[in-house]
OpenMM code with the backbone's topology and positions (N, CA, C; nanometers):
from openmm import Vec3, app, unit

residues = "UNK UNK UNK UNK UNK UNK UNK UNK UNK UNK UNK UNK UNK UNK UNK UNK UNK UNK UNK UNK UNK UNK UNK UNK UNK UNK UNK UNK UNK UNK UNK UNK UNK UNK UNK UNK UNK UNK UNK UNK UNK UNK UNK UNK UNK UNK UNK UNK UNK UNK UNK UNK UNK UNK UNK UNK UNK UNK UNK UNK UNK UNK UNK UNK UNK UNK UNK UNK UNK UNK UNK".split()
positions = [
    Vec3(-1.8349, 1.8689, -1.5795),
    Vec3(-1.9618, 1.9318, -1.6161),
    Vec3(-1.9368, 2.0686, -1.6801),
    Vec3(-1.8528, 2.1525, -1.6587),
    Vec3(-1.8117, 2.2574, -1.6715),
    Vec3(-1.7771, 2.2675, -1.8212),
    Vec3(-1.6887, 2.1466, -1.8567),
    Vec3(-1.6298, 2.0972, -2.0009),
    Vec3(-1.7627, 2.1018, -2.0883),
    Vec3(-1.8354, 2.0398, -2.0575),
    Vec3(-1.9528, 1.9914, -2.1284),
    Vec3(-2.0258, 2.1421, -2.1541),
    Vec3(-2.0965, 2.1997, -2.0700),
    Vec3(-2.1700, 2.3274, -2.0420),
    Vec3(-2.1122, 2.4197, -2.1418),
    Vec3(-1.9909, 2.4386, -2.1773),
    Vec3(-1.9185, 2.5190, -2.2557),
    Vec3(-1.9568, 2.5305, -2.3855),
    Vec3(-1.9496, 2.3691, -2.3982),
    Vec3(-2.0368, 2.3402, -2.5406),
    Vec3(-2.1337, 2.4105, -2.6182),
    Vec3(-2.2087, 2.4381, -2.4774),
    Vec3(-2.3853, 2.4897, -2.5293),
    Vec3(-2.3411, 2.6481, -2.4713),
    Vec3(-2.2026, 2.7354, -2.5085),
    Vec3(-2.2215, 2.8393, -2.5277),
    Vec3(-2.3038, 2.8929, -2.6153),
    Vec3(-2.3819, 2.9864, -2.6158),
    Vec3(-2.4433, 3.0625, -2.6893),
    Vec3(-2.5989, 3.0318, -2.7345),
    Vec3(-2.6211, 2.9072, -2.6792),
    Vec3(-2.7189, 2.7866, -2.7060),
    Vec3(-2.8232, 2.8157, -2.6155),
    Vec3(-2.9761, 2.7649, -2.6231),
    Vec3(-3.0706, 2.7625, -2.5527),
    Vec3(-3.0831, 2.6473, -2.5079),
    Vec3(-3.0578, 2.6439, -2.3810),
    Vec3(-3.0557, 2.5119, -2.3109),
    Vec3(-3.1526, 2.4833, -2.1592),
    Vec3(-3.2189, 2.3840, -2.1154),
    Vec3(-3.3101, 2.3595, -2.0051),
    Vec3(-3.1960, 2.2808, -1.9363),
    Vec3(-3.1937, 2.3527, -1.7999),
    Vec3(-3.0909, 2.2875, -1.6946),
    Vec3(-3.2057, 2.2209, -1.5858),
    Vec3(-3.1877, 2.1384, -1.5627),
    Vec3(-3.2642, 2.0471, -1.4432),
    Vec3(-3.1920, 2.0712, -1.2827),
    Vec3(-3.2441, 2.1220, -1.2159),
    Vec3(-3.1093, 2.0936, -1.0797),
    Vec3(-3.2340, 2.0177, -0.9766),
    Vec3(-3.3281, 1.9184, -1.0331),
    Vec3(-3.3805, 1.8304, -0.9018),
    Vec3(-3.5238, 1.8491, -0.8497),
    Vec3(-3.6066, 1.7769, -0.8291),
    Vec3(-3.7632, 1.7731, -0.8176),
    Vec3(-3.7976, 1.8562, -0.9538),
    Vec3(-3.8260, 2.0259, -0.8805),
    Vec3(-3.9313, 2.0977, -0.9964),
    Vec3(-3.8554, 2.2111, -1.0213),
    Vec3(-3.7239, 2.2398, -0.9919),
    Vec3(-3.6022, 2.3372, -1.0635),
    Vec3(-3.5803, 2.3323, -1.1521),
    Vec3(-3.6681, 2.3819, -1.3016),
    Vec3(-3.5974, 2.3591, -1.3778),
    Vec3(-3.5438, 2.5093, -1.4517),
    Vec3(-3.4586, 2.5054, -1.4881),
    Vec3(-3.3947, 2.6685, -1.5423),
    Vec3(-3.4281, 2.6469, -1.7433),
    Vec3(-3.4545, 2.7309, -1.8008),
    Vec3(-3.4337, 2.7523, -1.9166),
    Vec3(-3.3893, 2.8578, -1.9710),
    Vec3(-3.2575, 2.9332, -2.0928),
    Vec3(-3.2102, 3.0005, -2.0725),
    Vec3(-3.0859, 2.9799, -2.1847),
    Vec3(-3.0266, 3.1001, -2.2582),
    Vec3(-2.9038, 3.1017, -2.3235),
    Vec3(-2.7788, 3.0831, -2.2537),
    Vec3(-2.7125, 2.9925, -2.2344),
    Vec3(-2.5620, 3.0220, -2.1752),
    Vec3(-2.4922, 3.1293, -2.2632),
    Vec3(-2.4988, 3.1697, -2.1208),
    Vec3(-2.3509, 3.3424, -2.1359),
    Vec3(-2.2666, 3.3294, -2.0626),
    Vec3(-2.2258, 3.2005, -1.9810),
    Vec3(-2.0880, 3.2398, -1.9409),
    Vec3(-2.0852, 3.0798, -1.8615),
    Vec3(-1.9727, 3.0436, -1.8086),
    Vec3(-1.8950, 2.9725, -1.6971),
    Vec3(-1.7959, 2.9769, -1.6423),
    Vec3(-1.8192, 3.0229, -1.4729),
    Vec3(-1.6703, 3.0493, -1.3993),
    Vec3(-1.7132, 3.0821, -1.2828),
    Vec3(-1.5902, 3.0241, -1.2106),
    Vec3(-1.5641, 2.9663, -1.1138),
    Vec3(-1.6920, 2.8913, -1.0441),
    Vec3(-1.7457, 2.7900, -1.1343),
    Vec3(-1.8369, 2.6765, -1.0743),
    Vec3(-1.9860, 2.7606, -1.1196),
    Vec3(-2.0073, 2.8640, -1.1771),
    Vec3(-2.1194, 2.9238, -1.1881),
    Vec3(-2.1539, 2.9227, -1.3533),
    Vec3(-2.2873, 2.8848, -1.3647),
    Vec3(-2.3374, 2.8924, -1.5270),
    Vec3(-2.4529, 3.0109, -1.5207),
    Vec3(-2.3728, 3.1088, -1.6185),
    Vec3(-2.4429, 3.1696, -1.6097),
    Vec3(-2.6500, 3.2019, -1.7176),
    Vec3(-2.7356, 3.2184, -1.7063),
    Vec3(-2.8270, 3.1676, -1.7711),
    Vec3(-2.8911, 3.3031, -1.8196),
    Vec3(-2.9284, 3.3420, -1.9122),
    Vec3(-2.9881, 3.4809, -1.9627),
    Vec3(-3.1367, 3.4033, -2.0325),
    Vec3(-3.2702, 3.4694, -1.9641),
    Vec3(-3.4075, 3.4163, -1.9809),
    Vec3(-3.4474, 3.4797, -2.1076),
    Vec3(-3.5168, 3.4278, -2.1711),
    Vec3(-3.5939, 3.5783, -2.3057),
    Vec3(-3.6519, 3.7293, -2.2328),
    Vec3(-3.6859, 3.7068, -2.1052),
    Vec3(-3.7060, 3.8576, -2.0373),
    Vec3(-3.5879, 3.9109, -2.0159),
    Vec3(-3.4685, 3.8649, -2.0529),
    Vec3(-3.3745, 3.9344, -2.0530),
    Vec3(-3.2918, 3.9019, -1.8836),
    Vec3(-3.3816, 3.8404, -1.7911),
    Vec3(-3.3157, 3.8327, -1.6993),
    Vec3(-3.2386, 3.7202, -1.6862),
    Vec3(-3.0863, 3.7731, -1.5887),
    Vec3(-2.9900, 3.6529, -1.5737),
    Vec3(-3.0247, 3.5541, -1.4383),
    Vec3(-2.9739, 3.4336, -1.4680),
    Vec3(-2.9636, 3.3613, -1.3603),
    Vec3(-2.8305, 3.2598, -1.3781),
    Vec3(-2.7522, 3.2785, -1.2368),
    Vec3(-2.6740, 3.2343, -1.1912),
    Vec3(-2.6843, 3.0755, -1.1238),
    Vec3(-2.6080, 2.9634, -1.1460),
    Vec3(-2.6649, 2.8309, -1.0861),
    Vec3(-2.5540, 2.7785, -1.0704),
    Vec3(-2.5033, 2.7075, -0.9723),
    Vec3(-2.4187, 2.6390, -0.9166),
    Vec3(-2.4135, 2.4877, -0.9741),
    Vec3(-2.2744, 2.5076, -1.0619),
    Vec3(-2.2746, 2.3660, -1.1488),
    Vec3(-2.2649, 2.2618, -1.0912),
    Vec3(-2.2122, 2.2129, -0.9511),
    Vec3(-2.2352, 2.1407, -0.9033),
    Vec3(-2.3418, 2.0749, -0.8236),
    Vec3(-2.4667, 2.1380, -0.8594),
    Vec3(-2.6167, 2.1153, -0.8169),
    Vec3(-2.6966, 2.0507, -0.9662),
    Vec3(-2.6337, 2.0726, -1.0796),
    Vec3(-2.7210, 2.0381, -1.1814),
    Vec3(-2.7341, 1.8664, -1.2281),
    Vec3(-2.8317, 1.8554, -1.2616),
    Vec3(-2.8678, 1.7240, -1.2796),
    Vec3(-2.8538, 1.6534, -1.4633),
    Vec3(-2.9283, 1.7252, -1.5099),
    Vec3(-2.9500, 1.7079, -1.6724),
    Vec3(-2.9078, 1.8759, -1.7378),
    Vec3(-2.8919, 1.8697, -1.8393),
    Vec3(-2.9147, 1.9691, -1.9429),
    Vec3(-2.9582, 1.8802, -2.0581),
    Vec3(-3.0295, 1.9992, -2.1089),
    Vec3(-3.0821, 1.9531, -2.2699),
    Vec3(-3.1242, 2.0692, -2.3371),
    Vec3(-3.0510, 2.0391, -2.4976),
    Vec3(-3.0643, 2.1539, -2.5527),
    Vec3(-3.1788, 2.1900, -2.6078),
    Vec3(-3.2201, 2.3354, -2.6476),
    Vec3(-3.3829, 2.3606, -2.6720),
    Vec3(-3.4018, 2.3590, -2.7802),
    Vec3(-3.5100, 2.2864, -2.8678),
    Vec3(-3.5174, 2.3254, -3.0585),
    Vec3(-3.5761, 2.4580, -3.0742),
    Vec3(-3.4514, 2.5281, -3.1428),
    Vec3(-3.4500, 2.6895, -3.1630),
    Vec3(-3.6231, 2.6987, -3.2342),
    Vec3(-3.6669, 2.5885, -3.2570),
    Vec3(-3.8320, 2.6469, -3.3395),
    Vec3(-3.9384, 2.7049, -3.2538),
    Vec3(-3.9461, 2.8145, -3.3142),
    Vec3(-4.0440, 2.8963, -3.2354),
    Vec3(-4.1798, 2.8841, -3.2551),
    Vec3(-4.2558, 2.9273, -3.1541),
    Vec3(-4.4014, 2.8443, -3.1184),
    Vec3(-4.4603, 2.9934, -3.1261),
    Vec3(-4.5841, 3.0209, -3.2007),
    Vec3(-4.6425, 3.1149, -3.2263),
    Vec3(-4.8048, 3.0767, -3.2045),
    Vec3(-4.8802, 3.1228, -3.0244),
    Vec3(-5.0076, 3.0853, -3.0022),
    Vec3(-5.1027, 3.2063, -3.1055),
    Vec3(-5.2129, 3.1345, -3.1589),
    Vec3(-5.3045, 3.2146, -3.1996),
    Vec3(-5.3629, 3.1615, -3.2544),
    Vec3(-5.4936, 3.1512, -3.3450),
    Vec3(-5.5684, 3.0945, -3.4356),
    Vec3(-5.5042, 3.0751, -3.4942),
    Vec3(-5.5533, 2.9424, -3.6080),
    Vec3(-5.5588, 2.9076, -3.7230),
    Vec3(-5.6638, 2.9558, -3.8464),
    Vec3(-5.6362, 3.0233, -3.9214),
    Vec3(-5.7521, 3.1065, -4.0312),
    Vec3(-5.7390, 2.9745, -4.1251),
    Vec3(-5.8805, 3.0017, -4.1548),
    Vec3(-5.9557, 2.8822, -4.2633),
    Vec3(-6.0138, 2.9712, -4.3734),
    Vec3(-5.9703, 2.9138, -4.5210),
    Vec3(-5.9894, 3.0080, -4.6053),
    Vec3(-6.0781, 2.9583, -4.7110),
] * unit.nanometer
topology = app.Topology()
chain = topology.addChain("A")
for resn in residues:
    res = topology.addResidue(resn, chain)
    for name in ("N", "CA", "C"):
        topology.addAtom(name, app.Element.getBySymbol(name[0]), res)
């Protein structure tokens, strides 16, 4: 898993670890069994690779809420 995770250095990726855990987040790091996860608030989270279930990577397209203007 560790091999794999490496992959999606630098990447925005949704980690699953089971029921309603789900993490979303840039990988910034892996070691010693820990992935590390950096949120858009800037905060990190730490997750124990041997708890994770799925990853999947995020489509970098960004979602912008607001009206639609009609012209």
């Amino acid at each position: 898993m560790e091999e794999k995770l490496r992959q999606f250095q630098g990447k925005k990726i949704d980690v699953n670890c089971g029921n309603a855990a789900l993490f979303r987040g840039t990988v910034e790091g892996i070691e010693n069994g820990l992935l590390m996860l950096r949120d858009e608030d800037d905060d990190v989270t730490f997750l124990c690779v041997g708890k994770i279930i799925a990853i999947t990577e995020c489509s970098q397209a960004a979602t912008r809420p607001g009206f639609i203007g009609q012209k």
